[in-house]
N, C-alpha and C positions, 0 to 999 in steps of 0.2 A: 427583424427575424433572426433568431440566432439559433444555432445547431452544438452542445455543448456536452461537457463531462464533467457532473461534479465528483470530488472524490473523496472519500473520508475513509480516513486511515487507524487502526488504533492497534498500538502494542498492551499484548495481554502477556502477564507471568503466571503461566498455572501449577499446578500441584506439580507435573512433570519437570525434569530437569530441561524443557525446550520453553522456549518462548511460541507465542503463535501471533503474526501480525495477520489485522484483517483489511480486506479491500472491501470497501461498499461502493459501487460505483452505478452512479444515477444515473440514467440516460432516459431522458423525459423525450427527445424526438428517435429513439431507439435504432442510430446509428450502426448499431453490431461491427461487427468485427474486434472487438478491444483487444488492443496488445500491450502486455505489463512487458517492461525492461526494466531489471529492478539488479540492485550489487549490495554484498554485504561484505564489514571487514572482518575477517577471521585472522588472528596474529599479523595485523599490518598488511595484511594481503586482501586488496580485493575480490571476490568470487562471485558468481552468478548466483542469484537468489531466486528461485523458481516458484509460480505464486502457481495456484491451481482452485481450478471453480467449483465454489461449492452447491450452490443452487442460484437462479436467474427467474424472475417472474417477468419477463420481460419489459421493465423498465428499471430493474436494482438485479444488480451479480454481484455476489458474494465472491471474493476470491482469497485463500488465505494462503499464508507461506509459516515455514517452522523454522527456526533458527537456534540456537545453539547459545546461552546466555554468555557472556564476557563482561569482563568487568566495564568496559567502556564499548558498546554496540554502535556498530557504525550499519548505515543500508542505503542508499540512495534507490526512489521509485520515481520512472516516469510510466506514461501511462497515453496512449496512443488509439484515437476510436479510426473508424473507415470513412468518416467527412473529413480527417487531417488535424482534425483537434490534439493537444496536447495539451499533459499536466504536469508538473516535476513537482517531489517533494523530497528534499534532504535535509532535514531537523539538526541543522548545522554540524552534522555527522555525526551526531552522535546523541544517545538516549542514554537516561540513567534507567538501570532496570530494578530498581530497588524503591519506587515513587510508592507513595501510601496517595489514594489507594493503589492497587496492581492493576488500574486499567488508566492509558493516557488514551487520551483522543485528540488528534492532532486533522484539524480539515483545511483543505487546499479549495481555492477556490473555483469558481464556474469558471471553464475556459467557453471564451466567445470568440466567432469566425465572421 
């Protein structure tokens, strides 16, 4: 029996001068409470990266965050449900934002309890 959080992540570059990364987070025994703790580099300096929900059907929440392009993007996301599960994902610090096509997707595995 396992109670989990899958998580899949992907950096998009749009017509805007921002980036927008997306959270899709599966919750198949619909745990709720999910808390993103996420950091991005802005000039060598860590900072809080604030993600925010966009719609939930009760088993997948959307959650996106906007950022600010750099030439070398740094963000570290973990990701925290209310059974205690966790996920970290840090794309070894850093993303090229310039990838043909302009959409990566990067997925993190099931966490099991």
């Amino acid at each position: 029996d396992s109670t989990g959080v899958s998580l899949t992540q992907g950096l998009q570059q749009t017509s805007d001068p921002v980036l927008r990364v997306t959270l899709l987070l599966d919750d198949a025994d619909q745990a709720n409470g999910v808390t993103i703790a996420a950091l991005q580099a802005v000039n060598d300096q860590w900072q809080p990266l604030t993600f925010t929900q966009q719609s939930s059907d009760g088993n997948r929440e959307v959650w996106e965050a906007v950022l600010q392009p750099v030439a070398d993007l740094g963000f570290l996301i973990q990701v925290f449900d209310s059974a205690g599960n966790m996920t970290f994902y840090h794309g070894k610090g850093t993303f090229n934002v310039t990838v043909d096509p302009p959409v990566e997707r990067l997925y993190l595995p099931l966490v099991r309890r």
